[in-house]
C-alpha positions as CSV (number, residue, x, y, z in Angstrom):
1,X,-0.4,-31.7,-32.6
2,X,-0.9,-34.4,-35.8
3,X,-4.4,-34.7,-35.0
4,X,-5.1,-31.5,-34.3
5,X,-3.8,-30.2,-37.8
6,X,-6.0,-32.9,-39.7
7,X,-8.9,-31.4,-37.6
8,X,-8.5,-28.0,-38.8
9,X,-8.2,-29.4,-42.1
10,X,-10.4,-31.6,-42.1
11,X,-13.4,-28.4,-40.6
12,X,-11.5,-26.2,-43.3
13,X,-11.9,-28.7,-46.3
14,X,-14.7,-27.3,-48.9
15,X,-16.5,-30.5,-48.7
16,X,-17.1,-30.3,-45.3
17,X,-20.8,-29.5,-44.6
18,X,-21.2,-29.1,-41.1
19,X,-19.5,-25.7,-39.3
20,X,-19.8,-24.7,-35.9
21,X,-21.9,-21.7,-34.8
22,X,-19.2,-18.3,-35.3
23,X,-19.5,-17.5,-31.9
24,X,-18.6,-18.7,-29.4
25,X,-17.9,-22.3,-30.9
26,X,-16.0,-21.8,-33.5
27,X,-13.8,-19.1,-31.6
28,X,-12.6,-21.7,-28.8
29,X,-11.8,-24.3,-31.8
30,X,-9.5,-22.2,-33.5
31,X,-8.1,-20.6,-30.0
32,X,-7.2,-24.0,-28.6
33,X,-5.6,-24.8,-31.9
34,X,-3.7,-21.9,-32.0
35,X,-2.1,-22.6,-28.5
36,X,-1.6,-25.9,-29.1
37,X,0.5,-25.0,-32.1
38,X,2.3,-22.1,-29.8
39,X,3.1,-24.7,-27.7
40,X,4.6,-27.9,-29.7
41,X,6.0,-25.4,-32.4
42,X,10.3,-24.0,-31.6
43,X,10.5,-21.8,-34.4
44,X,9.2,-18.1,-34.0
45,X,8.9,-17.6,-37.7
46,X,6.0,-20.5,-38.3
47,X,4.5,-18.9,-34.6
48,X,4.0,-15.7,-36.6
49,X,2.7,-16.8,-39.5
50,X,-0.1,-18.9,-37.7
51,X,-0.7,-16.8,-35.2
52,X,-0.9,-13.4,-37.9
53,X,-3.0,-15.8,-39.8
54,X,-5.3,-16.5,-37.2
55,X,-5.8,-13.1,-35.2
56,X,-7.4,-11.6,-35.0
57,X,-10.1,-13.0,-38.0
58,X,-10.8,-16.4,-36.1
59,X,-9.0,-16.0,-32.3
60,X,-9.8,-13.2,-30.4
61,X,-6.8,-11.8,-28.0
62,X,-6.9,-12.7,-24.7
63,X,-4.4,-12.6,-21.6
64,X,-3.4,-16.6,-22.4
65,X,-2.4,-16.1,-26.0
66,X,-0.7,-13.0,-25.3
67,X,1.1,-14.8,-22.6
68,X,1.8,-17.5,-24.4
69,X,3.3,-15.8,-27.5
70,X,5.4,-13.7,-24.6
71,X,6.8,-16.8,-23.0
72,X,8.3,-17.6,-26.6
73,X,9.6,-14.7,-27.3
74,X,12.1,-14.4,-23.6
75,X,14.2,-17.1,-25.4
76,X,14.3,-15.5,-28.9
77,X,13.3,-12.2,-29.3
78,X,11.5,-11.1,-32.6
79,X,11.0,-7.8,-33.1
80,X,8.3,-8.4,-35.7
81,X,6.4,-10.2,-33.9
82,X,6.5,-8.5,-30.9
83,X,5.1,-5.8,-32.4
84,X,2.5,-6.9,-33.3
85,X,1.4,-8.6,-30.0
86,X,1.9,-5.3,-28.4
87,X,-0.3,-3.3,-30.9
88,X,-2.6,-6.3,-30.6
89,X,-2.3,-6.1,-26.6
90,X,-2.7,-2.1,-26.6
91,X,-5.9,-2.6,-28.7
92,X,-7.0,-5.6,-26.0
93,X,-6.7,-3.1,-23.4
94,X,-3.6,-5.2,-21.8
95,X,-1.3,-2.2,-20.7
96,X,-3.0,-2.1,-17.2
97,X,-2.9,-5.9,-16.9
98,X,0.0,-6.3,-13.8
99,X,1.1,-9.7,-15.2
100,X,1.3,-8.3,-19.0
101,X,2.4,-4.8,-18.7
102,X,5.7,-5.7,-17.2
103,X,6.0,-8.4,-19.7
104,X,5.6,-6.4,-22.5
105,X,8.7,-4.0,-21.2
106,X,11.4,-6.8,-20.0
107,X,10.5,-8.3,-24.1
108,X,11.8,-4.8,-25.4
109,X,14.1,-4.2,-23.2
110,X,15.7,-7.5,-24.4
111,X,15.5,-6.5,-28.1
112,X,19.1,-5.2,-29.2
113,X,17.8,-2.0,-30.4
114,X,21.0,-1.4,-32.6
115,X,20.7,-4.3,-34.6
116,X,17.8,-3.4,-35.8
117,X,17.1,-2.3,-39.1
118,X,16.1,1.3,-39.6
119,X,12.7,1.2,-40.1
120,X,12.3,-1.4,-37.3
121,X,14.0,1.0,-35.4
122,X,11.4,3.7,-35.8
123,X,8.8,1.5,-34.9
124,X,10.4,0.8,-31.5
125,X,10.6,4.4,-30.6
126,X,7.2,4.7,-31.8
127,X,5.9,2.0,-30.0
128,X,7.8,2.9,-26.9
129,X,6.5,6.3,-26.6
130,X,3.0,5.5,-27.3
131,X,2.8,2.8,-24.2
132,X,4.8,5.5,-22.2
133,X,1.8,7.8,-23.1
134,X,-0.5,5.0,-22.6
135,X,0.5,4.5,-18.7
136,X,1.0,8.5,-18.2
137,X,-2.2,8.9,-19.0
138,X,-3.9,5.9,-17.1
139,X,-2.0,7.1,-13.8
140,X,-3.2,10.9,-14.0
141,X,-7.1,9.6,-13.7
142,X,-7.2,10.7,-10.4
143,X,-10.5,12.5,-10.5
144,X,-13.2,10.4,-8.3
145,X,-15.0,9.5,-12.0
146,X,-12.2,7.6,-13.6
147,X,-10.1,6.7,-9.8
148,X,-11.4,3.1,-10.6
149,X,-9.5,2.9,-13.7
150,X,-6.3,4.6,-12.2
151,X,-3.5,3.0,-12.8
152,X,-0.3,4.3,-10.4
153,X,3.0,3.9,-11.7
154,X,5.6,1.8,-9.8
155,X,9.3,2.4,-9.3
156,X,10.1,-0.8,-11.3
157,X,7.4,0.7,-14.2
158,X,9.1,4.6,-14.5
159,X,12.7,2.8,-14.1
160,X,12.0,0.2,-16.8
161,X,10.1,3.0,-19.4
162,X,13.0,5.6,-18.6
163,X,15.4,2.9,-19.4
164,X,13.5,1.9,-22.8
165,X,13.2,5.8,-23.5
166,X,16.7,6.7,-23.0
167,X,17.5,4.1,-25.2
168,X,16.0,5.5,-28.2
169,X,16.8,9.4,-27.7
170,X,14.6,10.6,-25.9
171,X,16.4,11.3,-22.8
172,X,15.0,14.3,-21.7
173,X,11.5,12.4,-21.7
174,X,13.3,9.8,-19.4
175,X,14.6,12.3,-16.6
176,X,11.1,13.5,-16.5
177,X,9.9,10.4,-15.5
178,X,12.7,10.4,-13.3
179,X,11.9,13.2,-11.7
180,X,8.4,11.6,-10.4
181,X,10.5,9.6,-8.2
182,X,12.0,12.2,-6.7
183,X,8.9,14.5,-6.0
184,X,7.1,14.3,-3.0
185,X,3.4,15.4,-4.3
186,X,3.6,12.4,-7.0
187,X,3.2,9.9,-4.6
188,X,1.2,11.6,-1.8
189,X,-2.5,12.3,-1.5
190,X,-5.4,12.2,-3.5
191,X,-3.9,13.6,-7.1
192,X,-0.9,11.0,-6.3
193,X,0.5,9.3,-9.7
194,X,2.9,7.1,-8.4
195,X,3.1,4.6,-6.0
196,X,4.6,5.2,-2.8
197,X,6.0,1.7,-2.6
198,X,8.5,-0.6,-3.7
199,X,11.9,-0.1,-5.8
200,X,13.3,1.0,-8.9
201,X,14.9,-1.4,-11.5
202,X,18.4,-1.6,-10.5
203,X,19.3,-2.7,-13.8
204,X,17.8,0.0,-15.7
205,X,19.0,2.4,-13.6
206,X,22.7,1.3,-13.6
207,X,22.4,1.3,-17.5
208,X,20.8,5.0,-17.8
209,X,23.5,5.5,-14.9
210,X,26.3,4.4,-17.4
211,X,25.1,6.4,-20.4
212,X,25.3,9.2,-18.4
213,X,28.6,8.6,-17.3
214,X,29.4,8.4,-21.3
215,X,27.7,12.2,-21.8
216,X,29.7,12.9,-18.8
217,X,26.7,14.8,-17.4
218,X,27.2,14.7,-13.8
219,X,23.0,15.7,-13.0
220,X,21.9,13.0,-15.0
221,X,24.4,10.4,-13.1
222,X,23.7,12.3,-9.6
223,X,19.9,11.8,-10.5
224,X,20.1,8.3,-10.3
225,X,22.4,7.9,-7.8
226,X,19.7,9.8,-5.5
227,X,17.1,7.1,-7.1
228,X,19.3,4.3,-6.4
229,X,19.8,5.7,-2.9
230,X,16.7,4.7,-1.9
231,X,17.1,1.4,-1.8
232,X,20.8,0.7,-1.9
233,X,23.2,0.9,1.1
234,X,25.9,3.2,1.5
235,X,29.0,1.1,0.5
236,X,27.0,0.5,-2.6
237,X,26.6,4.1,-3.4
238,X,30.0,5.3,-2.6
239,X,31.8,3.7,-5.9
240,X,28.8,5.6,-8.3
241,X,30.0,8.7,-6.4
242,X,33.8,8.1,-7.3
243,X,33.2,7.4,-10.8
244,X,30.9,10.4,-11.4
245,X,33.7,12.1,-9.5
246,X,36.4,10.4,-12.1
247,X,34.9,10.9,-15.6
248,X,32.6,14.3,-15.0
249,X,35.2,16.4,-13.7
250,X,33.7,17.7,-10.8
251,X,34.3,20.9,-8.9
252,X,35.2,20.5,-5.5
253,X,31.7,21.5,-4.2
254,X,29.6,19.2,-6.4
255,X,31.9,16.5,-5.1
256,X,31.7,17.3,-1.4
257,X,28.1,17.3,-2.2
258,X,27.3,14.3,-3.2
259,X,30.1,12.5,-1.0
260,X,28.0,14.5,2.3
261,X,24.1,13.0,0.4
262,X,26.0,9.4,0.4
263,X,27.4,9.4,4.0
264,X,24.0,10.0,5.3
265,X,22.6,7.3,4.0
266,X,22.6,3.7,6.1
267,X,25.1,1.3,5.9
């Protein structure tokens, strides 16, 4: 790392004569650099100065540095600058990247939204819906124009965004996403938006589970038991049922309901 900081002085020192060609040279200098210090460097707050220095006038985005920054940022989350690799990732066109679009939602859903200050909280919800948006919108090209650019939604993709919306508010946004899960004609066919394989988050749902045990709304909590049921056996199942059943004061036929949907279900 030493002798890499007295090249980029020495290359950024007014008496130096000779400069690489701007592209592509010059670009790969700097990007190497910038990983390099990503790399050796523990504190968040010097990785955001460099790297907000650096990009995007010098270093380009690119899956690696995005990656990079990411792999940072699971052991000490920092909202500010998260944020900006995610507006710098939107504007890369990462949201449809498998390995970086599930990234991007496990970093947020590790920020503790309520500690937050205000306006950093309105830039989460901000940010949250307009990535929702984002993947909405990639998973309804389903005309045969734009189906090479379609990008289905998985279980663990609506569980996780429903999760992240509920969390700021907007929760009747999240049981519409929700709801794909639960409807046939999303996942079947030729217009199909959602995958018709693998599983929900179990725990994002168990959390969106738990606030609406708190609003003691028993559709919300009988919605994601039905999600959950997919994919969880029936002595797994049975508790949810009794604790809906405990704080959402059922009436005898919503209970015998949802007791009959979880008996069916396999062992």
């Amino acid at each position: 790392m030493e002798i890499a900081e007295r090249l980029v002085k020495l290359y950024e020192n007014p008496a130096n004569k000779v400069k690489l060609p701007v592209l592509p040279t010059e670009g790969i200098f700097y990007n190497r650099y910038l990983l390099l210090f990503i790399e050796r460097t523990t504190s968040l707050e010097e990785i955001e100065k460099k790297y907000k220095e650096l990009v995007p006038r010098l270093v380009g985005v690119s899956r690696q540095l995005t990656l990079a920054v990411a792999e940072k940022l699971k052991n000490s989350p920092r909202w500010t600058l998260l944020h900006r690799l995610i507006e710098d990732g939107i504007c890369a066109r990462q949201m449809v990247d498998f390995r970086v679009a599930p990234t991007f939602r496990n970093l947020l859903i590790d920020i503790h939204y309520q500690a937050l200050s205000v306006e950093h909280r309105e830039q989460y919800a901000n940010l949250i819906r307009r990535m929702v948006d984002i993947w909405v919108e990639f998973s309804r090209f389903t005309d045969e124009r734009q189906k090479r650019l379609q990008f289905k939604l998985s279980p663990s993709n609506i569980s996780e965004c429903a999760l992240l919306l509920n969390r700021v508010g907007d929760s009747q946004r999240a049981y519409e996403l929700l709801g794909m899960l639960l409807d046939p004609e999303a996942s079947e066919g030729e217009q199909a938006t959602v995958l018709n394989t693998g599983y929900v988050k179990h725990s994002a749902m168990l959390e969106i589970f738990e606030d609406a045990l708190r609003e003691r709304d028993p559709y919300k909590a009988a919605t994601c038991v039905e999600i959950m049921s997919y994919s969880l056996p029936r002595n797994k199942l049975e508790p949810l049922v009794q604790r809906i059943h405990d704080r959402c004061a059922l009436t005898p036929d919503q209970h015998r309901i949802l007791s009959g949907f979880v008996r069916l279900r396999p062992q």
